[in-house]
C-alpha positions, 0 to 999 in steps of 0.5 A, spaced: 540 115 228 546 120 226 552 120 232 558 123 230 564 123 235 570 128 234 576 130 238 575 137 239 582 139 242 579 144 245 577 148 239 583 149 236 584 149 229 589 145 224 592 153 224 594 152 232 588 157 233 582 157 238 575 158 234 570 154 238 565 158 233 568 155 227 568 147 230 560 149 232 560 151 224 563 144 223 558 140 227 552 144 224 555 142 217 554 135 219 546 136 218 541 133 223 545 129 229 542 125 235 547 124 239 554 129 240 560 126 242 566 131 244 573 129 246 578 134 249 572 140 251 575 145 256 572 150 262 576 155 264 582 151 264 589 156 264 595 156 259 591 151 253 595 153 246 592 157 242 588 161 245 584 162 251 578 157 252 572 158 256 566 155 258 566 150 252 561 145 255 556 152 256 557 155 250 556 148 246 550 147 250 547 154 247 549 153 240 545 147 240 538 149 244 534 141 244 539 138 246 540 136 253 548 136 255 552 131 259 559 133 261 565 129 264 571 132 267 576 128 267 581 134 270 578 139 275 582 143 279 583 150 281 582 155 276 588 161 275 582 167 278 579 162 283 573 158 282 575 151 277 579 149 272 575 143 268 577 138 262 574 132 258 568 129 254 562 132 252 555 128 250 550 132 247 544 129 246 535 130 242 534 125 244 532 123 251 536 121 257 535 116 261 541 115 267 547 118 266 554 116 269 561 119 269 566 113 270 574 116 271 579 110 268 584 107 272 591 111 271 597 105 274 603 109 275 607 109 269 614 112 272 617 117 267 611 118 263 606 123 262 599 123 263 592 126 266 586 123 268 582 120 263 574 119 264 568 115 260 562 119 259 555 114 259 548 116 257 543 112 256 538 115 250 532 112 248 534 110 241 528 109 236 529 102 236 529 102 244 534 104 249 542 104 247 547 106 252 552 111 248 559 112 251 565 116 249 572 116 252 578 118 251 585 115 253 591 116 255 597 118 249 603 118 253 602 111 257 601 104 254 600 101 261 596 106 262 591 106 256 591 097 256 588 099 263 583 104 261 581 099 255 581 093 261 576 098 264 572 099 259 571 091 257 569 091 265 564 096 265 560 093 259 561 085 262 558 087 268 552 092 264 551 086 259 551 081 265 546 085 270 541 087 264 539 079 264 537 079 272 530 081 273 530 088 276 531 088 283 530 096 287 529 097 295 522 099 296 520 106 299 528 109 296 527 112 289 536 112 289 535 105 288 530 104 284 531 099 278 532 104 271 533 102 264 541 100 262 542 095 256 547 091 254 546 094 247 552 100 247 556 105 242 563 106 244 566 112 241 572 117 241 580 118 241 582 112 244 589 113 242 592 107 239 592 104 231 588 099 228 591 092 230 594 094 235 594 091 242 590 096 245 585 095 239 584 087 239 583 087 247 577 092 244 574 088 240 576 080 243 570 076 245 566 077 251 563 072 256 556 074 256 552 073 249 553 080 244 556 083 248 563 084 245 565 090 241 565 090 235 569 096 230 564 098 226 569 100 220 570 093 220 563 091 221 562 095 214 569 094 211 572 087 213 579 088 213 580 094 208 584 099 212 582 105 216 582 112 213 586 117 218 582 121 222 588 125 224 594 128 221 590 131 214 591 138 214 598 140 217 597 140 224 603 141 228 601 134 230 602 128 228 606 127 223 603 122 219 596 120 218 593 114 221 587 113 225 586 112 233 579 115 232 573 109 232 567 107 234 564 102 236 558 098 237 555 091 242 555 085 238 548 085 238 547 092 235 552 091 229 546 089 224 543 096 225 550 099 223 549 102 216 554 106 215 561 110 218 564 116 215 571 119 217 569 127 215 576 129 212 573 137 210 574 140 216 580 143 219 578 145 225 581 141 230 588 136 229 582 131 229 577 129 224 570 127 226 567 121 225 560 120 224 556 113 224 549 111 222 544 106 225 539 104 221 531 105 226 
């Protein structure tokens, strides 16, 4: 099973334009992928540098017949000719979906920082070894209290998913809303989480969690020990940063950690300021 996570920006290339054909290109370059996950995505959003962005979630769609598309907006507002303006994530998946949920983190006041709303997308994809839930985020940059919230959040939200996965199903008879569906503790969490390896945000990530297998553990680490991470930003010129270092990761539930097979950081493409990042997972 292939998933590749990649901070799009937009589609704006390490060149500072937008060319969502050619990040179309560096995707379908990967050769086969299970599961899409895309990380700064726009929908009529105004003003974005480089180059007027359109309805991305529509075109990537179309630019991947089979796969079934879940957008997370984690800004929408009203677009500049009416109707809206929207930025977030964007899951696409071959495989089927089962429940699908969109969670807006929390953004505690940080004053004189700035930030946006910030979003986790979640689907649960019938995997061939079984049900795997498949989430891709993105935090805050500006704000460290903000992104150790988010990260909080994150730890929170896979406790709660792993603890309720060991009750017996409970629904309400006669209400399909409240019907019991598949929703597993074993999880991929990926995406830009806009923090370095070793950094606080990092280890609160991966510390230990109170129920069994659930914690996460990084999968350049599962596979590499403790050999550093290769950058995924900072490798072809863009305007920003202005070193290379990684803050693009995945990371998988304790108990899938001996499915993971292999991680790579895609260095080649120069289509965004960030490089994808394509995991493995043995069936």
């Amino acid at each position: 099973m292939r998933i590749v996570s990649w901070n799009i920006q937009w589609g704006r290339g390490a060149d500072g334009v937008v060319r969502l054909a050619r990040t179309i290109e560096a995707l379908r370059a990967l050769g086969e992928l299970d599961v899409i996950c895309l990380q700064e995505v726009a929908e009529h959003f105004p003003g974005l540098p480089g180059g007027e962005a359109g309805d991305e979630p529509r075109q990537l769609a179309e630019a991947f017949p089979g796969y079934e598309a879940v957008f997370g907006a984690a800004v929408d507002v009203p677009g500049a000719g009416g109707g809206r303006a929207r930025f977030g994530n964007l899951l696409l998946s071959r495989l089927p979906l089962g429940a699908v949920f969109r969670h807006l983190l929390p953004a505690p006041p940080d004053p004189g920082r700035p930030s946006m709303q910030r979003v986790c997308v979640e689907a649960v994809v019938q995997a061939p070894f079984g049900d795997l839930r498949v989430m891709t985020t993105h935090l805050e940059y500006y704000s460290p209290r903000q992104r150790a919230a988010q990260v909080q959040a994150l730890r929170t939200l896979q406790h709660d998913v792993a603890a309720a996965a060991l009750l017996p199903p409970a629904g309400k008879e006669g209400n399909p809303a409240f019907a019991a569906r598949a929703r597993p503790a074993a999880a991929v969490l990926c995406g830009d989480f806009n923090c370095e390896p070793g950094s606080v945000e990092h280890a609160a990530l991966c510390a230990d969690a109170a129920v069994a297998g659930a914690a996460f553990r990084d999968c350049w680490t599962v596979l590499h020990g403790a050999a550093p991470h290769p950058p995924s930003v900072g490798l072809h010129g863009a305007e920003w940063p202005d070193r290379p270092y990684c803050c693009d990761f995945v990371f998988a539930s304790e108990g899938l950690v001996p499915r993971v097979r292999s991680l790579q950081i895609v260095t080649e493409t120069a289509a965004s300021d960030h490089q994808p990042v394509l995991l493995e997972l043995s069936a």
